[in-house]
N, C-alpha and C positions, 0 to 999 in steps of 0.2 A: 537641636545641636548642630547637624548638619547644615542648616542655613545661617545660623551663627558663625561654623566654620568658614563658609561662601563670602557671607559678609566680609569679614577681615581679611581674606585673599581678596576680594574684589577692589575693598580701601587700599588695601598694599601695591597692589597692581595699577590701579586705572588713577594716573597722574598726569600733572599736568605742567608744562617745559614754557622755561619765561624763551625761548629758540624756536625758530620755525623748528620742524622735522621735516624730514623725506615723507610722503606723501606713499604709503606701504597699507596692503590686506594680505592676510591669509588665511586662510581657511582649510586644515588639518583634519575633514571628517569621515568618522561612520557615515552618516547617511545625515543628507540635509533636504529638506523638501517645502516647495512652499507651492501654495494653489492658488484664484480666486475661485469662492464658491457661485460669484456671478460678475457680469463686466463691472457693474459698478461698485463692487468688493475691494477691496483691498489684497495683496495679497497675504497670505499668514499660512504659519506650519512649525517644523519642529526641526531643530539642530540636536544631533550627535557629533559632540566634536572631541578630537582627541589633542586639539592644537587650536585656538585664535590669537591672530596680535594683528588689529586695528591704530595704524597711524594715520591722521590726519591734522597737520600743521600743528597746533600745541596741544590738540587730543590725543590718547593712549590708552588703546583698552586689549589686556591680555590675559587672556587665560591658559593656562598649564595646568590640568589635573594630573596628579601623582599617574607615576606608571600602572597601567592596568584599569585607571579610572577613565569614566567619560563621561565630559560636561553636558548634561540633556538641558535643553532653555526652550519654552517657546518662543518663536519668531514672528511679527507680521513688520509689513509696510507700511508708511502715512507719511504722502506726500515723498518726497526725497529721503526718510527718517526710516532706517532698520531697528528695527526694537527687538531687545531680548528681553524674555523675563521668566523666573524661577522662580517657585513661590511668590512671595509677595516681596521680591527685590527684583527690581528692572531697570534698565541701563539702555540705548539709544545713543546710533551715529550717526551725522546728515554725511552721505552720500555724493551731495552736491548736485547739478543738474546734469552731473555726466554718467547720472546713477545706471549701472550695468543690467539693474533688474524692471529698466523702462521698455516698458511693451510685451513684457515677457506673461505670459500667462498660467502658466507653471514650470516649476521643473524638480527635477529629483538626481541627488548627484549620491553615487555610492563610494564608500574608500578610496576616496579623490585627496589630491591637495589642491588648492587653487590658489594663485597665488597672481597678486597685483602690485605692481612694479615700476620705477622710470623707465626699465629695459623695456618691458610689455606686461604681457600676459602668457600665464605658464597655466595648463589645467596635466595633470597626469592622474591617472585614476583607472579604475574597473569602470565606471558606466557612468555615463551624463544623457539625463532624458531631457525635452526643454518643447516648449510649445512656446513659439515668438513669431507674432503677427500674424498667427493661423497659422503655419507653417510647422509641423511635429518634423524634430529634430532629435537624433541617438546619438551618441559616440560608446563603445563600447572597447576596454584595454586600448585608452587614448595617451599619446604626449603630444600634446599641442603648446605650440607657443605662437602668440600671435606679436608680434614689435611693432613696437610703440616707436622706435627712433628715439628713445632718449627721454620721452615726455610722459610722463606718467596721465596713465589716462585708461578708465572702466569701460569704454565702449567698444564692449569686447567684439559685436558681429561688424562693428566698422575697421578697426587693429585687425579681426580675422580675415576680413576681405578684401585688403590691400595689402597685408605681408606676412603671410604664417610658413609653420612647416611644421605637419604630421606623420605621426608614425606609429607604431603599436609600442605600449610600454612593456611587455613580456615575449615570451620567447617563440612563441607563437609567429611574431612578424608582423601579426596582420590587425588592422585596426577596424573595427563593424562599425562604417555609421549609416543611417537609416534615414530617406527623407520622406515625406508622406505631407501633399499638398493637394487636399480634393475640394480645395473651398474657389479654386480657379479653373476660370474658362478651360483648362489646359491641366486636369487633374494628373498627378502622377504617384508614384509607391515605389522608390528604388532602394535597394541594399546594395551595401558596394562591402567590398574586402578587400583595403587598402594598404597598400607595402609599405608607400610613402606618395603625399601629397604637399605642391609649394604653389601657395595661393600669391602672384606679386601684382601688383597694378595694374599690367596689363593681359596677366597671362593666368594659364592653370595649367598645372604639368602633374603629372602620377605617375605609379606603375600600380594597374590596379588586378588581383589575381581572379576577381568575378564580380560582374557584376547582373542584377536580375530584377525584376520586377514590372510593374505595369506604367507605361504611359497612356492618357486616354482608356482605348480600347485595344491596347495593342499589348502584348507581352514581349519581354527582353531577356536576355539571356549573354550578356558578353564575359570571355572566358582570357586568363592572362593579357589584356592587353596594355598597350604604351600610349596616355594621351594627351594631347598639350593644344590648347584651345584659347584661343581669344577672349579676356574676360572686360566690360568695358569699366576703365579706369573710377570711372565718376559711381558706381553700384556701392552702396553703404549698404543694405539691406540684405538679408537674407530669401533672394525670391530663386526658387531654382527655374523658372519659366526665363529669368532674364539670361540665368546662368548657362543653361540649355542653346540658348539664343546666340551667344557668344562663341560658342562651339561650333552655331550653323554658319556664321559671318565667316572665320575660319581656324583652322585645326590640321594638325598633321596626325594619325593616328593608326598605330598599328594592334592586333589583335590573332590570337589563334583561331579561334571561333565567335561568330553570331548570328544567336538565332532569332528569328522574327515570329511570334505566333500571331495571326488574324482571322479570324473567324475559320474557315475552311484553309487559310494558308500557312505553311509550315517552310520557311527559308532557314536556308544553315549556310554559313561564308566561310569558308577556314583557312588560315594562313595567309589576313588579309589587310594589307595600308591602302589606307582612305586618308585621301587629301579633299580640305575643302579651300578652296582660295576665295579671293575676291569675286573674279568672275565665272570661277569650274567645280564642278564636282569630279574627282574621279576616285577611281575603284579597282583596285588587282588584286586579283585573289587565284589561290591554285587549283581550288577546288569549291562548287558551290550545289547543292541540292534543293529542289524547289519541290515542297509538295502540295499540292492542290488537290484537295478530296482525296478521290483515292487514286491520284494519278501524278507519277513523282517523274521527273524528269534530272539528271547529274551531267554537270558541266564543265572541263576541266579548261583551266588558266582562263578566266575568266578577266576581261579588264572593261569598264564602263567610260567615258569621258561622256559629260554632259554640261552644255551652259549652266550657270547658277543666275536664278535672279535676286534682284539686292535682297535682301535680309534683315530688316529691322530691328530694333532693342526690343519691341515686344511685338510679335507675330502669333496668329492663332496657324503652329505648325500643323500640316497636312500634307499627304501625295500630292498635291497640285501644286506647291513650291517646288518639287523636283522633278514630277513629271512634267508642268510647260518647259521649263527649262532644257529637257532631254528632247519634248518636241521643237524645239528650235532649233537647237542645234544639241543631235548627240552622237556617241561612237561607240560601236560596243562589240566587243571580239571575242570571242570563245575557240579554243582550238580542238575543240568536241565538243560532241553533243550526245546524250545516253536517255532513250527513252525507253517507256514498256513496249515492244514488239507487237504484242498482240493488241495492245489497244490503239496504236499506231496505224495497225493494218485495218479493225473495225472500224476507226472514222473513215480512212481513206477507202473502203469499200460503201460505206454507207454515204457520202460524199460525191462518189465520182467514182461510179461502174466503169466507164471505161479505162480510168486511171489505173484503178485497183486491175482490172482485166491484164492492161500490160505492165503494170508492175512484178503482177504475179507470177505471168509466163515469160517474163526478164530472169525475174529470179529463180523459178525453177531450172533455168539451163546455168543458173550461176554468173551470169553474165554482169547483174547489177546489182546492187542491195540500197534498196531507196531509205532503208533504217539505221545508216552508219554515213553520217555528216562530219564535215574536219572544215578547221579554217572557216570557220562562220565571221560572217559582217554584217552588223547592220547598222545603217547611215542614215541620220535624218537632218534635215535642214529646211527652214521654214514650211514646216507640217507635212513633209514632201519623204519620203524615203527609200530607200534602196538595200536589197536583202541580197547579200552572195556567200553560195557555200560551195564546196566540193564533194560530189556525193561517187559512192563506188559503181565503176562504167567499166571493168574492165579494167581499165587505169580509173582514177579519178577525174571528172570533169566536171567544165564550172555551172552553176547553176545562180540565176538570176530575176528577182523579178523586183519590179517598183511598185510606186502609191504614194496616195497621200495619208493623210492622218487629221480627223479632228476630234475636237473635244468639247462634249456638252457639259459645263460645269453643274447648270440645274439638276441636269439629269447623272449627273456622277458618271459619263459615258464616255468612252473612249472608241472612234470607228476607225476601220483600216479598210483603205479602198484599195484591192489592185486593179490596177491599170495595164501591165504587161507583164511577161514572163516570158523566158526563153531554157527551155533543159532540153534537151536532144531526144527527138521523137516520141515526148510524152506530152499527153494533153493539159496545158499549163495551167490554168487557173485554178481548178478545184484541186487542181496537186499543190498547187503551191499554197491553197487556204489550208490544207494538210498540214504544210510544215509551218505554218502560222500557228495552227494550232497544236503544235509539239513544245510549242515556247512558252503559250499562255492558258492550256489546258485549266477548264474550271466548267462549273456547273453556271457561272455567272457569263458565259461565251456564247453566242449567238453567231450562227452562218446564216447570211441572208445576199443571195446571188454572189456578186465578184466582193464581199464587205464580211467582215468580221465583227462584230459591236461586245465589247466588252464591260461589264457593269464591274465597276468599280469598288 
């Protein structure tokens, strides 16, 4: 009886207009989901809907169950062709070649509407999960709208990649979407917690309240920040490595906090705008803590300026895009410096008996404190560098030493060679590999004569 009933709403409904129509989807559901069970499958799955109306030129296919009811159909793919069918009545719409669900390898959309349009594209909803072109993709308490400019058209990741604008649909604010790309050179896992996001041709702009997860081998941690990044106009695709890419070419962006987790390294940045331009990196921040094993060092007003080198649409990013760049030409100012004391004093006694000798009987008459630095600088330009700080004499007086810098890429090595020093009546060199190693403290640090070799 009940498919008898289907029957005669299906003939009543799905008619056909001697008039073009507007070119219109929607889709009103509980839960809609489709899979392939292998690449060369089709896709197929099951709709829950509480709303469809399919226009396409003089086709029309609508369903409206009574209130409280809801349409269940199964659904597969074939070629451009969406198929439903219920029992043993089944109905099919070509799609056309601009079919929204090309490439797509599953997905599952919960108490959404979706809706397709001349205007654009509209999804609002609780949760949309989506696997397209390897790439797992979430939205979670979404309203997106992707425009069209006028032209009705399903190719939603190309509509959303040249002109949207996201937000969370409830009161909450905040919109979860979730990217997870481990099938590239350049695997990555991010969650973002998004206020609002405006994707336009050439740009990406947000205000995002956290964002976390892993790139590579690294771990991320960014907390309230404001970002607005270069996206290139010509990207149809959803690839987040291009997307990433865009942001290194340039961006202006500010943040409360970020933290970097790496193997034994733990960086925290806070209350920090990062510009990236064409040809600089830089960096000001008020506050920043570097922890290395178990050896933490806090640095306040922190500001970096470093060359950039060019930056291409797809780069295999790494330290050595910002690090040469900083050996070429960098700048970097701290107006403190805050290390452990006691482990300050162990290297510099284990280093340089005579140093530590009169260090010690400096500071026992109170006269100097070789562990309280201000107005640090350091300057490099073509592998060459120059360190000046002011350390407590009394008054404060300046403290200076040079070097050069190079870098073994095979061997992931970083060497600093000093060449001269000058601090007043202390013996320079192994004091000054001391305060080298207040900066870059690690189990991966090597002192070998006037050189420091840092492993990477």
């Amino acid at each position: 009886m009940r498919h008898a009933r289907f029957l005669v709403c299906l003939f009543a409904l799905v008619t056909t207009y001697a008039s073009k129509a507007e070119d219109y989807m929607l889709f009103s559901v509980e839960n809609f989901w489709m899979n392939q069970e292998s690449i060369n499958t089709p896709l197929s799955g099951e709709i829950k809907a509480k709303k469809m109306l399919l226009l396409f030129a003089t086709e029309r296919i609508q369903i409206e169950p009574d209130p409280g009811e809801i349409f269940e159909a199964e659904v597969f793919m074939l070629d451009n062709m969406i198929n439903f069918k219920k029992g043993y009545i089944s109905f099919s719409s070509d799609l056309g070649s601009r079919n929204p669900l090309a490439g797509v390898n599953d997905f599952n959309i919960t108490n959404a509407d979706v809706e397709f349009t001349e205007k654009g594209i509209g999804i609002v909803g609780e949760k949309l999960d989506m696997t397209l072109e390897g790439v797992d993709f979430s939205l979670e308490n979404v309203n997106l709208f992707c425009d069209s400019g006028g032209t009705y058209s399903t190719e939603i990741d190309k509509l959303c990649l040249e002109n949207s604008f996201l937000r969370s649909n409830n009161e909450t604010g905040l919109t979860t979407v979730k990217i997870r790309d481990t099938n590239s050179d350049y695997p990555l896992d991010l969650e973002l917690f998004v206020r609002e996001l405006y994707i336009k041709e050439n740009s990406v702009k947000g205000m995002v309240q956290n964002i976390s997860g892993k790139i590579r081998d690294t771990h991320y941690n960014m907390k309230e920040a404001n970002l607005d990044c270069y996206k290139y106009p010509d990207l149809r695709d959803l690839d987040p490595e291009v997307i990433l890419n865009g942001c290194l070419k340039t961006s202006n962006n500010t943040f409360k906090n970020f933290n970097l987790q790496q193997k034994d390294v733990d960086a925290n940045i806070g209350n920090a705008h990062m510009v990236i331009g064409e040809t600089t990196y830089s960096l000001a921040s008020d506050k920043a803590t570097f922890k290395v094993g178990s050896d933490v060092t806090s640095v306040s007003h922190l500001e970096i300026e470093c060359e950039k080198k060019p930056i291409p649409k797809r780069v295999d990013i790494n330290e050595h895009v910002v690090l040469e760049g900083c050996l070429e030409r960098g700048d970097i100012r701290v107006s403190r410096i805050e290390v452990n004391d006691e482990k300050a004093r162990s290297f510099l006694k284990t280093n340089s008996t005579e140093a530590w000798n009169y260090a010690k009987s400096q500071e026992d008459k109170g006269i100097i404190d070789l562990y309280d630095f201000k107005d640090i600088k350091i300057i490099s330009a073509n592998n060459k560098f120059a360190f000046k700080a002011k350390v407590k004499f009394i008054f404060r007086i300046p403290v200076r030493f040079r070097g050069d810098t190079s870098f073994n890429r095979d061997k992931n090595q970083l060497t600093l060679n000093v060449e001269a020093a000058h601090i007043a009546g202390i013996p320079t060199k192994k004091f000054v590999l001391y305060l080298l190693r207040k900066f870059v403290s690690s189990e991966d640090i090597q002192v070998d004569g006037n050189s420091i070799i840092i492993q990477l």
